[in-house]
Every structure is written in structure tokens, then in C-alpha cells.
LOTORTI-553304 format. One record per residue: residue in one letter; x, y, z of N, C-alpha, C in turn. Coordinates in steps of 0.02 Angstrom, whole numbers, padded with zeros to 5 digits, always signed. Layout:
residues N
aXYZXYZXYZ...
END
This chain:
residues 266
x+00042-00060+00000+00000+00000+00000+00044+00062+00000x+00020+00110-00042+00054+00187-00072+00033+00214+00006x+00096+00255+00023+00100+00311+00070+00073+00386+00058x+00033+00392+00075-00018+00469+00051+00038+00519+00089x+00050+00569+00065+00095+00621+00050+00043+00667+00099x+00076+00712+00165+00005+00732+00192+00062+00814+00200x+00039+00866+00176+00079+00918+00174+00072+00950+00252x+00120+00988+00269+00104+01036+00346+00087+01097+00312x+00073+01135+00343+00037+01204+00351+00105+01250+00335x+00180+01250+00350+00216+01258+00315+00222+01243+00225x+00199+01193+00210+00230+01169+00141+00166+01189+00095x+00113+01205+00153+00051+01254+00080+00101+01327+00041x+00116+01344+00122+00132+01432+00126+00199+01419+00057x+00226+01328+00069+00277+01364+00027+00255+01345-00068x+00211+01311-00079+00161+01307-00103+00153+01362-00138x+00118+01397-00113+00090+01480-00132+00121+01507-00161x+00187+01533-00126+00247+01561-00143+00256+01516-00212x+00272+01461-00242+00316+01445-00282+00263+01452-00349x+00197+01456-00321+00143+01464-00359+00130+01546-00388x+00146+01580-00350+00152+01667-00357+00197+01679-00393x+00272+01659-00370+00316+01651-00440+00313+01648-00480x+00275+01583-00509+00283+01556-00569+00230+01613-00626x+00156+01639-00567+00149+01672-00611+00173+01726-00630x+00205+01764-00575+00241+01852-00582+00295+01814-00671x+00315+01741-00651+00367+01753-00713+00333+01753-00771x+00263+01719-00769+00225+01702-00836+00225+01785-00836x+00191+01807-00812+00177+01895-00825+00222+01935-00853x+00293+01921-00817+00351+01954-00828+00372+01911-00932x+00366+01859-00920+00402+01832-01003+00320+01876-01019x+00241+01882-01017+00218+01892-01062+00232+01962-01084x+00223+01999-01015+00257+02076-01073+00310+02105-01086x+00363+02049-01073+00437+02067-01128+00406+02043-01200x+00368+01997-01199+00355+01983-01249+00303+02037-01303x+00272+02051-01269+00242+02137-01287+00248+02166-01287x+00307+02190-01245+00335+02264-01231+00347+02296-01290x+00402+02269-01362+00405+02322-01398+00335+02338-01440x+00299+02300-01425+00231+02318-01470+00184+02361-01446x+00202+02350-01382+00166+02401-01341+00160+02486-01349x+00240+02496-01361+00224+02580-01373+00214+02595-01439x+00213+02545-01480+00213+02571-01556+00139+02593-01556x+00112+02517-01521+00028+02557-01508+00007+02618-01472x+00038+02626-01434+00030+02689-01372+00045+02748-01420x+00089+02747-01463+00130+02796-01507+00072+02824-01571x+00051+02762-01612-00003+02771-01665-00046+02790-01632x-00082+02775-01581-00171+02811-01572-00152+02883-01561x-00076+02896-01499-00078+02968-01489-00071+03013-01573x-00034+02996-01599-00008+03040-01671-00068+03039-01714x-00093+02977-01732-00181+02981-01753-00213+03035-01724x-00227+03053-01676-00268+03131-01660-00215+03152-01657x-00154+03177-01646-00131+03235-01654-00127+03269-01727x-00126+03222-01766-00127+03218-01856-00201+03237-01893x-00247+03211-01831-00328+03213-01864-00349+03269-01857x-00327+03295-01809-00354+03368-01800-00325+03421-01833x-00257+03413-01868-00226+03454-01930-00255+03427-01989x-00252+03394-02014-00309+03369-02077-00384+03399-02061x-00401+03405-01999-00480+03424-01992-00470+03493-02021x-00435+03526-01968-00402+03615-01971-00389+03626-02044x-00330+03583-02073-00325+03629-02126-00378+03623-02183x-00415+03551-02188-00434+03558-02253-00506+03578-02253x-00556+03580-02196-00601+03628-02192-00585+03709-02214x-00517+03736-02200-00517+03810-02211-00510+03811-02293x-00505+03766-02345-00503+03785-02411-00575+03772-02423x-00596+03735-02390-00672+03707-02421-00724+03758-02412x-00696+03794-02339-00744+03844-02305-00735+03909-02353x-00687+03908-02370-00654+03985-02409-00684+03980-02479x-00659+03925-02503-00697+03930-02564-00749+03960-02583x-00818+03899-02552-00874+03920-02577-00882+04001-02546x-00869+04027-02495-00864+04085-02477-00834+04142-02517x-00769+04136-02537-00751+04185-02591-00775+04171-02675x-00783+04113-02664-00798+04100-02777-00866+04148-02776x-00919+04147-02727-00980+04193-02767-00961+04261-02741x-00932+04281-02705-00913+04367-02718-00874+04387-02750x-00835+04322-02782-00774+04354-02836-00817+04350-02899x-00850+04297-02904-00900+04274-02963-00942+04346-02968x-00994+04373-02920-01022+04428-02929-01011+04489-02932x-00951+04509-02894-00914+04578-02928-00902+04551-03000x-00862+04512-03016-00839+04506-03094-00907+04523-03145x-00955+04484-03111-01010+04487-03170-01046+04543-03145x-01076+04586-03086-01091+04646-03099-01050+04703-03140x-00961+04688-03106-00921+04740-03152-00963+04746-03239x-00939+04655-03249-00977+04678-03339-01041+04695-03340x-01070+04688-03316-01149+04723-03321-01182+04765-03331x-01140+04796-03242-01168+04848-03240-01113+04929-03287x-01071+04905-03287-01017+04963-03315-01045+04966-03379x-01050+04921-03429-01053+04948-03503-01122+05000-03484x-01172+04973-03446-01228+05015-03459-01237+05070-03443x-01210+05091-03377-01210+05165-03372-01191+05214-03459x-01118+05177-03485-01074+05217-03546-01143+05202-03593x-01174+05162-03603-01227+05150-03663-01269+05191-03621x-01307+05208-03579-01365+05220-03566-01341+05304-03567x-01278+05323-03528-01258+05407-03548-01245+05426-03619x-01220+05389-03672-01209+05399-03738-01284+05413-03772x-01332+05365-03757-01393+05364-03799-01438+05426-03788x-01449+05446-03714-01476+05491-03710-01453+05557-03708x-01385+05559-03714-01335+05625-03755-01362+05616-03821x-01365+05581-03874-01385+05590-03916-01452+05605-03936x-01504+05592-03900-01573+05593-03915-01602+05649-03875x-01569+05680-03830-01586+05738-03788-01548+05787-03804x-01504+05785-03810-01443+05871-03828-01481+05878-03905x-01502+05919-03916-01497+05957-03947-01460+06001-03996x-01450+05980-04051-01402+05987-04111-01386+06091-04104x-01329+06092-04093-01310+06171-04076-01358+06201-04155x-01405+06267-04107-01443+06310-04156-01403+06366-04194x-01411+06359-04260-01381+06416-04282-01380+06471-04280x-01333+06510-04296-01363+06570-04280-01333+06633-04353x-01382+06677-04332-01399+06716-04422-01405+06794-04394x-01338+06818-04467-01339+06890-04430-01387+06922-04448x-01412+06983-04412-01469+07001-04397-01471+07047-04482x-01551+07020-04498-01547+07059-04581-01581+07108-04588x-01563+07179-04630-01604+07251-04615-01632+07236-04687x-01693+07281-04697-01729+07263-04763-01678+07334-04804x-01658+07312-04858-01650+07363-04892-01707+07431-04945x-01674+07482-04937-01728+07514-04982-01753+07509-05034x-01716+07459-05062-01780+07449-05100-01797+07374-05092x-01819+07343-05052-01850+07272-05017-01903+07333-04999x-01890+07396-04957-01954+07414-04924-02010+07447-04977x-01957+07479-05037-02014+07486-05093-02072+07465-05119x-02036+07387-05122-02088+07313-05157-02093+07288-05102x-02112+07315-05048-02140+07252-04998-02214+07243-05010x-02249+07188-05004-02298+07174-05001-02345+07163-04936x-02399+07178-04934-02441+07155-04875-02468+07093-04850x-02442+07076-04803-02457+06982-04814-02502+06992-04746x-02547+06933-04723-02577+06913-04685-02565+06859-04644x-02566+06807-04601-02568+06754-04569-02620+06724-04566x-02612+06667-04598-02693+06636-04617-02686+06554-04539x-02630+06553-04526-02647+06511-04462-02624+06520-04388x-02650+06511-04342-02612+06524-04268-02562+06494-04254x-02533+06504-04197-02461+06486-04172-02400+06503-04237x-02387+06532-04275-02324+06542-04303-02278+06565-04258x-02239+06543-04282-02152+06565-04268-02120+06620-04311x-02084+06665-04303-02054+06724-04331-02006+06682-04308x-01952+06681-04346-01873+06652-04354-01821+06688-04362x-01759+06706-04344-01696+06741-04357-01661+06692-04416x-01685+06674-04459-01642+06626-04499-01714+06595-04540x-01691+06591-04612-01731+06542-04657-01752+06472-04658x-01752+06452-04584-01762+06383-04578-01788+06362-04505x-01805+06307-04492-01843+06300-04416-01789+06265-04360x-01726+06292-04412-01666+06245-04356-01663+06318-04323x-01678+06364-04363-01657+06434-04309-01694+06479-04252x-01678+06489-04219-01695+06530-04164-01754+06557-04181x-01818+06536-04147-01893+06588-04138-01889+06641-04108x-01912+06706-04116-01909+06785-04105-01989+06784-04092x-02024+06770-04103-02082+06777-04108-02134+06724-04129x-02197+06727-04101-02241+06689-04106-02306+06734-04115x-02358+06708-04165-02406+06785-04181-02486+06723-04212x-02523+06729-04204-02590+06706-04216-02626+06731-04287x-02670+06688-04323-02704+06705-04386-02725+06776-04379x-02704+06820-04423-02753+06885-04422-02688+06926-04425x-02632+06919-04395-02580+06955-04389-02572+06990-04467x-02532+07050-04464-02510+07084-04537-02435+07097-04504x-02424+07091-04598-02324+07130-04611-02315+07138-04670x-02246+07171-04671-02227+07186-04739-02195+07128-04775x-02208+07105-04802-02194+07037-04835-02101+07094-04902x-02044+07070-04878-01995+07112-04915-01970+07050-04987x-01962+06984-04958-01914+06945-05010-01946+06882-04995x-01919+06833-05043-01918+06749-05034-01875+06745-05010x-01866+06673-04970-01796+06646-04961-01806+06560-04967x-01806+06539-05025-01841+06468-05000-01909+06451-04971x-01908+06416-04926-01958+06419-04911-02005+06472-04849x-01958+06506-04842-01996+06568-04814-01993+06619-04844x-02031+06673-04796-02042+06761-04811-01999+06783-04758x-01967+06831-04798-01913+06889-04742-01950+06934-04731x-01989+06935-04673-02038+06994-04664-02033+07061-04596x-02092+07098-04587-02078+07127-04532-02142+07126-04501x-02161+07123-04446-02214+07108-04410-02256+07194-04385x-02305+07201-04394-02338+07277-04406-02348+07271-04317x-02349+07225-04295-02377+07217-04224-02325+07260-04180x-02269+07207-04182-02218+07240-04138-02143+07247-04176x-02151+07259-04253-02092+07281-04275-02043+07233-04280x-02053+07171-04249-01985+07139-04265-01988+07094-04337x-01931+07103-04360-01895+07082-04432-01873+07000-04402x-01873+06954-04467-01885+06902-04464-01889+06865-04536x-01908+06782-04510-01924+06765-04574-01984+06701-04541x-02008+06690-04584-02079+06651-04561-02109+06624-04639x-02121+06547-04616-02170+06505-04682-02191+06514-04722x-02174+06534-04787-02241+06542-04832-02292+06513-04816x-02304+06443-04823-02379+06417-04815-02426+06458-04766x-02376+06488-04721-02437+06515-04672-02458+06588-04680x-02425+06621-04737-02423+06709-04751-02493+06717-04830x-02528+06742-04832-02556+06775-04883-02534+06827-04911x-02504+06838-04958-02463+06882-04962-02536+06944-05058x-02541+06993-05034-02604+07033-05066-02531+07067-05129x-02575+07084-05174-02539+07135-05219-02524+07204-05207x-02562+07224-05144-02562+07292-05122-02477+07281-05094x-02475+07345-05075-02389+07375-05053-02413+07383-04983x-02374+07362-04948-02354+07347-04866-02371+07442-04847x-02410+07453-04794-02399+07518-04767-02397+07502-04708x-02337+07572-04685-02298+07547-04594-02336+07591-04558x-02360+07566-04517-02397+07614-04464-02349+07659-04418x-02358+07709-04428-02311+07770-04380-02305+07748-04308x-02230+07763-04292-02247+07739-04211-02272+07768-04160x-02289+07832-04193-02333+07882-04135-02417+07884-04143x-02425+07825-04142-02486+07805-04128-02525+07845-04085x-02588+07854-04087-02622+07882-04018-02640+07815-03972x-02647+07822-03908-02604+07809-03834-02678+07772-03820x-02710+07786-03860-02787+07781-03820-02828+07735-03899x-02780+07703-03958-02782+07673-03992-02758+07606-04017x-02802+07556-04053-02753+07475-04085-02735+07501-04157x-02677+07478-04161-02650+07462-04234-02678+07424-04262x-02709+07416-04355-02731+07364-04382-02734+07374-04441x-02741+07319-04485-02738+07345-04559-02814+07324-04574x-02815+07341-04639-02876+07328-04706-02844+07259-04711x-02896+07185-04704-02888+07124-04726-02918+07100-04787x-02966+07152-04811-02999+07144-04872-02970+07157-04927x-03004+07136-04996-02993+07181-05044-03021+07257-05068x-03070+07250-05018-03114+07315-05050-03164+07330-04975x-03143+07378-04940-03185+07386-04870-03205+07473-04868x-03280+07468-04871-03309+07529-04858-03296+07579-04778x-03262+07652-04793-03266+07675-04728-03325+07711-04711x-03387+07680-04684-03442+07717-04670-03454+07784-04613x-03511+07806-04622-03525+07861-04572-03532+07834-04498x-03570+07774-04501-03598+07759-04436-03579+07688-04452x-03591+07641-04392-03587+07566-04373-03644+07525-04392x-03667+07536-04475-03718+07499-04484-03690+07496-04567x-03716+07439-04613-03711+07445-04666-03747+07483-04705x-03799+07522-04690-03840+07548-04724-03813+07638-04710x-03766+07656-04682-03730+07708-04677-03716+07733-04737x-03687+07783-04730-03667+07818-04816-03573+07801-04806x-03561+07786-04871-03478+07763-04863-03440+07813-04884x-03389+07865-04849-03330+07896-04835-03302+07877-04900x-03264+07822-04915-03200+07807-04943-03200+07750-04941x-03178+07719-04992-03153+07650-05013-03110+07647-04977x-03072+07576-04939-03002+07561-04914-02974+07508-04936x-02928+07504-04960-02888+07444-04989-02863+07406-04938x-02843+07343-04972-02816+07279-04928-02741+07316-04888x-02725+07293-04823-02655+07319-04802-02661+07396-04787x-02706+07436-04798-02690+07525-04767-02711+07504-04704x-02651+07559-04670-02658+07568-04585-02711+07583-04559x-02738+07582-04506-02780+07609-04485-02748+07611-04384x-02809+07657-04361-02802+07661-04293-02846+07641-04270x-02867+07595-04227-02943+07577-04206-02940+07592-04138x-03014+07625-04143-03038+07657-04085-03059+07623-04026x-03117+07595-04051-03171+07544-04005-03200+07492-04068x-03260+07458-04042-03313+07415-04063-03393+07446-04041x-03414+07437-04090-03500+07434-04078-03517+07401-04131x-03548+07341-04099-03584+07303-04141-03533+07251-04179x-03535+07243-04249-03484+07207-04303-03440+07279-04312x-03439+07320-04323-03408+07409-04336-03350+07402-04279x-03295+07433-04312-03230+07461-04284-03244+07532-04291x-03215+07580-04252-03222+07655-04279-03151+07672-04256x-03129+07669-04333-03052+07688-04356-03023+07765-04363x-02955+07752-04382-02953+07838-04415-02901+07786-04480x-02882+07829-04519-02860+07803-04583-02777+07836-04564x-02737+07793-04579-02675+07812-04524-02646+07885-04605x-02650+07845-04667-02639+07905-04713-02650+07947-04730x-02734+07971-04719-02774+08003-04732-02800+08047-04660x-02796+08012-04611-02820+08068-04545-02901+08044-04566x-02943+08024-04595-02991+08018-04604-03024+07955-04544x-03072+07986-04520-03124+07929-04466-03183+07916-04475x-03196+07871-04468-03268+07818-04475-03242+07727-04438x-03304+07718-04478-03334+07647-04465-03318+07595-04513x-03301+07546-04492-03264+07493-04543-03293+07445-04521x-03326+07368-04556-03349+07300-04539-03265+07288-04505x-03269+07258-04444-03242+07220-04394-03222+07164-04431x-03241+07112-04458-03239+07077-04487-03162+07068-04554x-03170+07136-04578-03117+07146-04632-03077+07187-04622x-03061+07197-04529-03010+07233-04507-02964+07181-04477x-02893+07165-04494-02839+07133-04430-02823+07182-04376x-02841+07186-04333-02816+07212-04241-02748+07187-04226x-02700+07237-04207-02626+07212-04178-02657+07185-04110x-02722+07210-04083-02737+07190-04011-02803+07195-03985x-02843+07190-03927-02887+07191-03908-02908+07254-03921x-02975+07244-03946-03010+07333-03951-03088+07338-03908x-03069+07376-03864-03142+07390-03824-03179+07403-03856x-03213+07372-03816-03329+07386-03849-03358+07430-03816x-03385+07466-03870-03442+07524-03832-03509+07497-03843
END
């Protein structure tokens, strides 16, 4: 019969011990055996974020910049072209269509003596005319005068009359189409008018100067187309004139008198 092996209470303790050893050495061979692997790992995770967060940093700031600067560089560029040509087109076009082509200008013309010889008596057969310093409508207006107006009609010039206006004297030139121009000879009304009288001519060919403001009056004197007259007042259709050549006064149809101006009614 086998002898059973019976340990003392000493030979656990030493037991333990040889048992603690053995593992401190298993421990000790396992992480020599790891050790150099150990910091390579310890080494990569730290440099991994220290590396990730420079890759984060830098390449967000091109991505961020980009889209940030491409549309304000993009939109100055394309307002520059836009908007610049148009101002230069939009100031060029309306310089041209608003300025006004420089008006000429025409030295001032005196009728000669004998223009005032052969002047003729013309009329204004429409309103609003223009009296012109120049033979054409590029030139300067002097005057503006209504149907009924009279002048001395002196020359042609093309398409106008070089005339003088009986109203207020000014010399000029103005439309044929708009002048009637009579066979009678232009007469100038004196400038010493009476103060308390209108200037006007004979518009007719043939106008009776009566006694009184009726047609059934007895007639003074024939008056031809274009003689001066002074007009007094109105009664009725009747002007009561004086005859600027003759000193002679009566009554004339209203009608076949031109007025430089308003004539009171009695």
C-alpha cells in the first residue's frame, strides 16, 4: 500500500509562494514579450489625433473659403460687366437723343430800300407761327403771332418770307404756307400812334369806310387791302377807325379789319 503524501501548514505557505512566482514570471516573459509592441501602439493612437485634427483644421479652411469667396469674386466680376457697359450706353444714348443739335445762328438782316419799296402786305392765315432769325426752323424763334396778324412781306428765301411784323416791328423770317401775301404794297404804321388806340390793317380787298356802325350808312371812302388804320373801339360788327394816311375817321366791318390787339366795346 502507497504512502499518502500529507503536506504541513508550512509546505502550503511554501506552495503559494512557488505558485506566485511562477505566475509574476508568466507575467514578466508575457510583457517582454509585448513590450516592444506596446508603445508602437501607445505611439499610433496618440499621433492619429494629433494628425486628425490638422487634416480636420487645414482642409475645412479651403473648403470653407472657397465656396465663400468663388460667389463674391463670381459677382463683382459679373456685376463689373454688367453693370459698367450700361451706365457708358445708357449716358451715350440719351446725349444723343436729348442734346440738342447746336442752333444756328444768323446775322441780324435790315430790309433794304428797295426790299421796303416792293414790300408786299401779307396776312397770317394760321395760329401759333413762329417768326425766325434765320430761313429755316433749325433757327432761333423771335416771335410767335396768331391768324389775323399783318407785315410787310420784303423777299423769298426758299421756303420762307423775310418779313416785318406791323404788331411789334420785329424783322424776321416766317413760312410761306402760313403768309397771304395781297398785291397791295405793305404800309408801316407810324410809331406815334395815339395812346388811347389798336394798330390794324384793311384784310380785305375792298372795305367801305362808313359814317356810322351799320351797313346801311353812307360810305366815306373806299379802303384797300393792307392800309393802316387806328382803331378806336367796337360797336356792334363796326370798328371806328381813323385812316393812319389820310387822318380820315369812320366805321369799318370788324370783320375785314386785322387788330394788332384787343379793341374795347362800346
Amino acid at each position: 500500500m502507497r504512502k499518502r503524501f500529507k503536506l504541513k501548514p508550512a509546505g502550503y505557505l511554501v506552495l503559494g509562494i512557488l505558485f506566485l512566482v511562477i505566475v509574476l514570471c508568466i507575467y514578466a516573459i508575457i510583457r517582454a514579450l509585448s513590450g516592444p509592441k506596446t508603445p508602437q501602439q501607445a505611439v499610433l493612437p496618440e499621433s492619429s489625433p494629433a494628425e486628425s485634427p490638422v487634416q480636420a483644421v487645414v482642409t475645412p479652411n479651403p473648403t470653407e473659403t472657397m465656396p465663400e469667396e468663388s460667389p463674391v469674386i463670381a459677382g463683382e466680376e459679373q456685376q463689373t460687366a454688367e453693370e459698367t457697359p450700361a451706365p457708358e450706353s445708357g449716358t451715350s444714348t440719351p446725349a444723343s437723343q436729348t442734346t440738342p443739335a447746336p442752333t444756328p445762328t444768323a446775322s441780324p438782316r435790315v430790309p433794304t430800300s428797295s426790299e421796303k419799296k416792293k414790300a408786299k402786305y401779307g396776312v397770317l392765315n394760321n395760329d401759333g407761327v413762329n417768326l425766325r432769325s434765320g430761313p429755316s426752323t433749325d433757327y432761333q424763334r423771335i416771335g410767335n403771332y396768331n391768324k389775323g396778324a399783318t407785315m410787310a412781306v420784303y423777299a423769298k428765301d426758299g421756303d420762307f418770307y423775310f418779313v416785318k411784323m406791323d404788331k411789334d416791328g420785329k424783322v424776321g423770317f416766317m413760312s410761306k404756307k402760313f403768309i397771304t401775301v395781297s398785291d397791295s404794297a405793305a404800309v408801316t404804321i407810324p410809331p406815334n400812334a395815339p395812346s388811347d388806340a389798336v394798330t390794324g390793317k384793311i384784310s380785305a380787298s375792298k372795305v367801305a369806310l362808313r359814317t356810322g356802325p351799320n351797313k346801311s350808312d353812307s360810305a366815306i371812302k373806299e379802303l384797300k387791302r393792307g392800309e393802316a388804320l387806328y382803331i378806336y373801339y367796337k360797336v356792334g360788327e363796326f370798328y371806328y377807325v381813323q385812316v393812319v394816311e389820310t387822318g380820315k375817321k369812320g366805321f369799318v366791318y370788324a370783320s375785314y379789319v386785322s387788330a394788332d390787339g384787343s379793341v374795347p366795346s362800346k
